[in-house]
C-alpha positions in Angstrom: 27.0 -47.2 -22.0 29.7 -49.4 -24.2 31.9 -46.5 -23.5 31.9 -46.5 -19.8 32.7 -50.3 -19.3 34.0 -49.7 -16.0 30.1 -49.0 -15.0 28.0 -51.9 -14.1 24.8 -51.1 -15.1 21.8 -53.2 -14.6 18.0 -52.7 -15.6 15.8 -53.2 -12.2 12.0 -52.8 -11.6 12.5 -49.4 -9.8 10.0 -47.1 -7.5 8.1 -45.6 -10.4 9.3 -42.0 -9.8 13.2 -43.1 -9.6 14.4 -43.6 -12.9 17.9 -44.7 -11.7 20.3 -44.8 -9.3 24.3 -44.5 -9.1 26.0 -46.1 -6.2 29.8 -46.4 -6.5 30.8 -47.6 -10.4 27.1 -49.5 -10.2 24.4 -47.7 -11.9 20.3 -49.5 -12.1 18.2 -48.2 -14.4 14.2 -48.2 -14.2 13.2 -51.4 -16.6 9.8 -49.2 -17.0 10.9 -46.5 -18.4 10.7 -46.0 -22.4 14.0 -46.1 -24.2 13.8 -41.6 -24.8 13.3 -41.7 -20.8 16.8 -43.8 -20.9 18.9 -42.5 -22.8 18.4 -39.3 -21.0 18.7 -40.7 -17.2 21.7 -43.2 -17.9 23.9 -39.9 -18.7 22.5 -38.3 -15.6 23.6 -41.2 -13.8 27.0 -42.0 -15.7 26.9 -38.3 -14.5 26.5 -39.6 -11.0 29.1 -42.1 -11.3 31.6 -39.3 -12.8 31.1 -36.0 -10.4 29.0 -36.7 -7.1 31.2 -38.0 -3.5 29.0 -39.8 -1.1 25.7 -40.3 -0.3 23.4 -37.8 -1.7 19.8 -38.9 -1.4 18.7 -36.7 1.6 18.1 -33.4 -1.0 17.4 -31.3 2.3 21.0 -30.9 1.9 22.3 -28.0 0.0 25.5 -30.0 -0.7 23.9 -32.6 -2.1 21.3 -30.5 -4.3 24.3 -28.8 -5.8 25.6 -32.5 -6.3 22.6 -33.6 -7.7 22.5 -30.7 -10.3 26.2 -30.6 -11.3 25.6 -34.6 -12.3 22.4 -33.6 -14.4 24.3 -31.4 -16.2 27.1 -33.4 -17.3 23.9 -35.8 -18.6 23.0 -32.8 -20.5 26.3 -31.5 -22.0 26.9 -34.8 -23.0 23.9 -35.8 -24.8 23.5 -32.3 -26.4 26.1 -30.2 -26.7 25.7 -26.2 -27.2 26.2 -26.8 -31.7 23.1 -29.8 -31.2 21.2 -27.0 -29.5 22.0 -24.0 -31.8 21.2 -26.5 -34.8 17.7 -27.0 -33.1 17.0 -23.9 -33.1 17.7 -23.0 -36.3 16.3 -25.6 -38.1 12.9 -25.6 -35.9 12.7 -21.9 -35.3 9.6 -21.8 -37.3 7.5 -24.6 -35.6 4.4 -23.8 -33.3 6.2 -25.8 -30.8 9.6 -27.2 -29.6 8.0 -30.9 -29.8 9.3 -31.6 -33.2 12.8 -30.5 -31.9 12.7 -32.9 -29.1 11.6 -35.8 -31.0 14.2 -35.2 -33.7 17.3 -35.8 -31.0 15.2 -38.2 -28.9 14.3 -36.6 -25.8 11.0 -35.6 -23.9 10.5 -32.0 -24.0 11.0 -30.7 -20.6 14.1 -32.5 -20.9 15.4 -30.4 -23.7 13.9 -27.4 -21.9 15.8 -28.1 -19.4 18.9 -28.7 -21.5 18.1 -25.4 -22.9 18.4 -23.6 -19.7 21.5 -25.1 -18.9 22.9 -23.3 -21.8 21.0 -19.7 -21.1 18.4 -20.5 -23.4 14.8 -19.9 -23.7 11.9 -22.1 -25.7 8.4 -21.8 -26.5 5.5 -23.3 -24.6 7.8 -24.5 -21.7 4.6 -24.9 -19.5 3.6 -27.5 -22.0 
């Protein structure tokens, strides 16, 4: 956040299932989510802030899906690049499951699934 100090953010008592929300250079954050939760949806939001035009909350839009996605990468490549992924793998290629891989950088699992993907790559147990 200290690095993008021409975002506002804030910390607001949210709708449970939003976890934030960009509007202009202002970005609230859900004050109930735990600090993993965070750290992954304030990049999707500086994300926000950085690629999306307009208003992009009605998701029946193609436009704005695309939108939506293009910002949720940039959270991704950000947080972990490709070398933090390869690393991952390496060094947890032997574990039952890609939990211990996700707690060492920080981040839910289906959230580094997902980080995965966005870099072509595949993990176990991602119906976990």
């Amino acid at each position: 956040m200290a690095q993008y100090s021409e975002i506002a953010f804030s910390f607001k008592r949210l709708p449970v299932r939003l976890s934030g929300l960009a509007i202009g250079d202002e970005v609230a954050l859900n004050e109930r989510k735990t600090p993993d939760q965070l750290c992954q949806w304030i990049l999707e939001e500086i994300g926000h802030v950085e690629t999306s035009v307009g208003d992009i909350t009605d998701y029946r839009s193609l436009e704005n899906m695309k939108q939506e996605r293009r910002a949720r990468v940039w959270g991704f490549t950000h947080l972990l690049t490709r070398a933090d992924m390869d690393r991952l793998r390496r060094e947890y290629a032997c574990e039952e499951s890609d939990y211990p891989a996700a707690d060492d950088v920080g981040v839910e699992l289906p959230y580094l699934h997902e980080v995965g993907f966005a870099y072509g790559l595949q993990y176990k147990h991602v119906l976990d």
